[in-house]
C-alpha positions in Angstrom: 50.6 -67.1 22.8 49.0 -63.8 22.2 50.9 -60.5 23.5 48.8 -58.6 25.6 47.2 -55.5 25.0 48.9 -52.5 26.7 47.0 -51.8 30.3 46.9 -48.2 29.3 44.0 -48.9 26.6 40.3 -48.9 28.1 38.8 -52.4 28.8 36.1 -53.1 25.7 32.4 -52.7 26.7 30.4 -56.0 26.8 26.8 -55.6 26.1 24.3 -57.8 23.6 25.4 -58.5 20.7 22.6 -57.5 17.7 23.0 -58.7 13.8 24.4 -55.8 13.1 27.2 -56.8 15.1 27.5 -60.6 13.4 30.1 -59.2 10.4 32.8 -57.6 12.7 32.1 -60.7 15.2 32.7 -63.5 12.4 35.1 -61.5 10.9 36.9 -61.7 14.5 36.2 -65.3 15.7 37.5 -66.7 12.2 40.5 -64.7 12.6 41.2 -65.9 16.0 40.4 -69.4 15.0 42.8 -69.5 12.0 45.6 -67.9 14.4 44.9 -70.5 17.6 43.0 -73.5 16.7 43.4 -74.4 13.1 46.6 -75.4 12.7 46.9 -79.1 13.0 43.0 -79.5 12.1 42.1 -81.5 8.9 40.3 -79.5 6.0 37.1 -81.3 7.4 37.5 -79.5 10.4 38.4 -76.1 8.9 35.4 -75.9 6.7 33.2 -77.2 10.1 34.6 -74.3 11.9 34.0 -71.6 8.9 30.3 -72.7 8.4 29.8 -72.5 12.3 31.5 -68.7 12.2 29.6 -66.9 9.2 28.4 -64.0 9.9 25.2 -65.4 8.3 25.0 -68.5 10.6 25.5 -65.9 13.5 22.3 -64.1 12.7 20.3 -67.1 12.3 21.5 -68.4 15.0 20.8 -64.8 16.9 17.4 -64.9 15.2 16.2 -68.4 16.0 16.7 -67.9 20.1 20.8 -67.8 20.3 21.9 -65.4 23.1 25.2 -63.6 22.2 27.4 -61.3 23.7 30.1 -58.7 22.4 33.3 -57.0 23.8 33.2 -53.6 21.6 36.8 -52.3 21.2 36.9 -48.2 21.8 37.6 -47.6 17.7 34.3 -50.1 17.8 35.8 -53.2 16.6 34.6 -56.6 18.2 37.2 -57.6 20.0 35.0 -60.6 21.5 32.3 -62.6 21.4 30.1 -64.9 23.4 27.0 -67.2 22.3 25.0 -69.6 24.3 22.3 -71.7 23.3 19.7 -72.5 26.6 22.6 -73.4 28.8 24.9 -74.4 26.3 27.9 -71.9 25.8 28.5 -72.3 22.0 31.4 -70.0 21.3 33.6 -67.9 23.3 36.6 -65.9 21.5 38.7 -63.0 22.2 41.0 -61.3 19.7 44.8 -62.6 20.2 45.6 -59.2 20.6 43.3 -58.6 23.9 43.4 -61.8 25.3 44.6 -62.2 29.1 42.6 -59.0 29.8 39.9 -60.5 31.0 37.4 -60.4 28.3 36.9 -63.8 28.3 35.6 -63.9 32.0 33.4 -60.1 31.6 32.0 -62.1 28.4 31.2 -65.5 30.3 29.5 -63.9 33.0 27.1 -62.1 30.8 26.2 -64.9 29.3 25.9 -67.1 32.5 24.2 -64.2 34.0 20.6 -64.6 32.4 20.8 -68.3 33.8 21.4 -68.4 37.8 22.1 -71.9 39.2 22.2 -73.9 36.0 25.3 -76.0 34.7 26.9 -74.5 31.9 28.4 -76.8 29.4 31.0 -76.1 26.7 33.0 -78.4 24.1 36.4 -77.5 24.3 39.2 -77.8 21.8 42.9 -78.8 23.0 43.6 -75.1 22.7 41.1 -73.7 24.6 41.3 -76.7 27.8 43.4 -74.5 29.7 41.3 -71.4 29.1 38.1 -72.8 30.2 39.6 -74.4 33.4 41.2 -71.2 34.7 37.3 -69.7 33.7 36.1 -72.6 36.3 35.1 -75.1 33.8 36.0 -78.7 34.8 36.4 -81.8 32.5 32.7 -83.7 32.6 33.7 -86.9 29.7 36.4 -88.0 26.7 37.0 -86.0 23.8 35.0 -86.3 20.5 35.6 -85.7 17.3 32.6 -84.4 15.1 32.8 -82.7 11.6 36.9 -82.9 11.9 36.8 -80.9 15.3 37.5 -82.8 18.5 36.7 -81.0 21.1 36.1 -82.2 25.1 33.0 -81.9 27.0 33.3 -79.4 30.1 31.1 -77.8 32.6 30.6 -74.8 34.8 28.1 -75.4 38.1 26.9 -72.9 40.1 
């Protein structure tokens, strides 16, 4: 598990992310991922995961009707980022080094916020399980493996 950032440094700002922001926020997620999640996966699920994080596939995703979010580090590094797609929360990382700060929750709830009432959905992997329950998420069918990443469907109601 990730040490905790000293409470002494200023919590991150969240606001929309824009392209500009995609390089430091891929840079980021794959970082995190490689750290957290990776180990174990098979190489299928590795190169999933990479193709998913570009900082090219962020934009397009950004450009083609993705909503993302990003925590923005003092020094101005992305610390962490959020994307949804319609209801669907896509990805949702914070740098080992400022997790269990609460980004992860600021980050969520800009992303919900846009969307009252609906459900949110996510697919989880084994690492992130425990993360997404203490955000409120709750287990909603099995785990599935697609492109060498299992991952287990969860929701968030209103």
């Amino acid at each position: 598990m990730a040490t905790p950032a000293p409470a002494s440094r200023p919590a991150p700002a969240v606001r929309p992310a824009t392209a500009g922001d995609c390089p430091g926020a891929a840079a980021m997620v794959r970082r995190a991922f490689a750290l957290q999640v990776a180990p174990g996966l098979p190489p299928e699920g590795e190169a999933t995961f990479r193709a998913i994080a570009d900082a090219r596939a962020l934009e397009e995703r950004l450009a083609t009707g993705s909503r993302a979010w990003v925590a923005v580090a003092e020094d101005g590094r992305v610390v962490g980022y959020a994307e949804r797609e319609g209801t669907h929360l896509y990805l949702l990382f914070v740098h080992p080094e400022h997790q269990r700060r609460g980004i992860a929750r600021r980050l969520l709830a800009a992303a919900v916020a846009g969307i009252p009432g609906a459900t949110v959905t996510v697919h989880a992997t084994a690492y992130a399980l425990p993360a997404y329950t203490r955000l409120g998420f709750r287990v909603t069918g099995p785990a599935f493996t697609r492109g060498g990443l299992t991952a287990t469907p969860m929701a968030l109601h209103p």
